[in-house]
N, C-alpha and C positions, 0 to 999 in steps of 0.2 A: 210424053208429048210426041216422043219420036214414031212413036206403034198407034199414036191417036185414037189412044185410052185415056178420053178424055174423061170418062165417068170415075176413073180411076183417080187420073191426077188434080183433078179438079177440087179436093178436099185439101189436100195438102198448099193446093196452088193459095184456093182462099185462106185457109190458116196463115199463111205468108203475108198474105196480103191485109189482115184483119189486126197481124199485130206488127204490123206497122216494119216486120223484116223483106219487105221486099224492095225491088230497085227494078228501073226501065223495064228487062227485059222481062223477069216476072210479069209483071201486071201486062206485059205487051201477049203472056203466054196463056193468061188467066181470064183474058176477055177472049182470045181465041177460043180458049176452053168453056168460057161461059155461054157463045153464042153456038158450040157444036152438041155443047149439053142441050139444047134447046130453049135456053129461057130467050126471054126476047130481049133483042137489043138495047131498045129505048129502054126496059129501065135500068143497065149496065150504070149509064151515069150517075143516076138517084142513089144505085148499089155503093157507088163509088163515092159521091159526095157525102152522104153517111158515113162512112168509112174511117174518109178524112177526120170530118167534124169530133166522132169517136174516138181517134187515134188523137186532137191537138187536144180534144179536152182530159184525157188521162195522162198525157203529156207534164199540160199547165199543171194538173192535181200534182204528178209526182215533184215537177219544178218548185211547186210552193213546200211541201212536207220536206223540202231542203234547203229552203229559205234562213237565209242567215238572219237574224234579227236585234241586232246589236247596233247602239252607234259608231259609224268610224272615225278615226282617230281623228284627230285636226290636221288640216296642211295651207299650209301655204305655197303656191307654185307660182312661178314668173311666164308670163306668153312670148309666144317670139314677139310679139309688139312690146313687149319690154312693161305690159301692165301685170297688177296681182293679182291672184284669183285666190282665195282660201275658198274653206268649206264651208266655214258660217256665211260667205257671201253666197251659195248656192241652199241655204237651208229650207227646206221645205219640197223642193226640187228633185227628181229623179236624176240620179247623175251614172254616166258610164262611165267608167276607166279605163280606159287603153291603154296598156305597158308595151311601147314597142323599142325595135332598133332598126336602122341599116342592114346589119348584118344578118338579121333573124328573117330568114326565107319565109317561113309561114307568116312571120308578121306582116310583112311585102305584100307578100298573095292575098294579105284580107283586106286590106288598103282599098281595093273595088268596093265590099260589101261594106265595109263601114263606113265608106263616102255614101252610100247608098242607103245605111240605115242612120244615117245623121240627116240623110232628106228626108227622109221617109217623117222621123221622126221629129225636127226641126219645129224648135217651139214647144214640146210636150219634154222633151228629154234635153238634160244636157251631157255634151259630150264633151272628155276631155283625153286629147292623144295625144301621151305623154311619152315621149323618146327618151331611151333610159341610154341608149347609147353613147353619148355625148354631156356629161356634167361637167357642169362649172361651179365652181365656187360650192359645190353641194346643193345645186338648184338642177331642178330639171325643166328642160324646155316642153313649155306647152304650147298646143293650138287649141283653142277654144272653139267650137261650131258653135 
């Protein structure tokens, strides 16, 4: 990029880009590259939303071929509202489970995106973040979305 040998780099840039190894500044080097190789601009986007689509759908393929498929076990957990929640009362239902703590920094840090994908998803999924931090009596506190 530096010597703006772009006929050069531009192979390597797309293979980065095609599986799914690239990040910001790649693709920020790969569109500079693509528009000095001469293709045209307008269709960078198309190239690009392709791309994506390509990369979620090999994605989702490998996410399923590691699909657990088994029933999980039974439980019972108490809300901080002090109601019960078990599993058979969610059965049928898509359910998340969130193990977290206080203390656990990346659990903290995800706290945004999983308030975020309980919106997202509110009504289709049920979500349940369950703090392992703090037991009582051998029950763990949930919040239910």
């Amino acid at each position: 990029m530096e010597n703006k040998a772009y006929d050069r780099v531009f192979p390597l840039l797309d293979r980065l880009v095609k599986t799914g190894r690239s990040n910001e500044q790649i693709r920020s080097q790969f569109k500079t590259a693509w528009k000095a190789t001469g293709k045209p601009a307008k269709e960078y986007d198309a190239y690009i939303a392709q791309l994506t689509d390509t990369l979620r759908n090999n994605t989702l393929g490998k996410i399923g071929q590691h699909a657990v498929n088994y029933p999980a076990e039974p439980f019972i957990l108490r809300t901080l509202s002090g109601k019960t929640v078990s599993l058979a009362d969610l059965k049928g239902k898509v359910v998340f489970l969130d193990f977290w703590a206080t203390w656990c920094g990346p659990c903290v840090q995800s706290f945004p995106a999983m308030q975020a994908a309980a919106d997202k998803y509110k009504g289709k999924v049920e979500f349940l973040f369950i703090d392992t931090g703090r037991k009582r009596s051998h029950r763990l506190n949930v919040q239910r979305k």
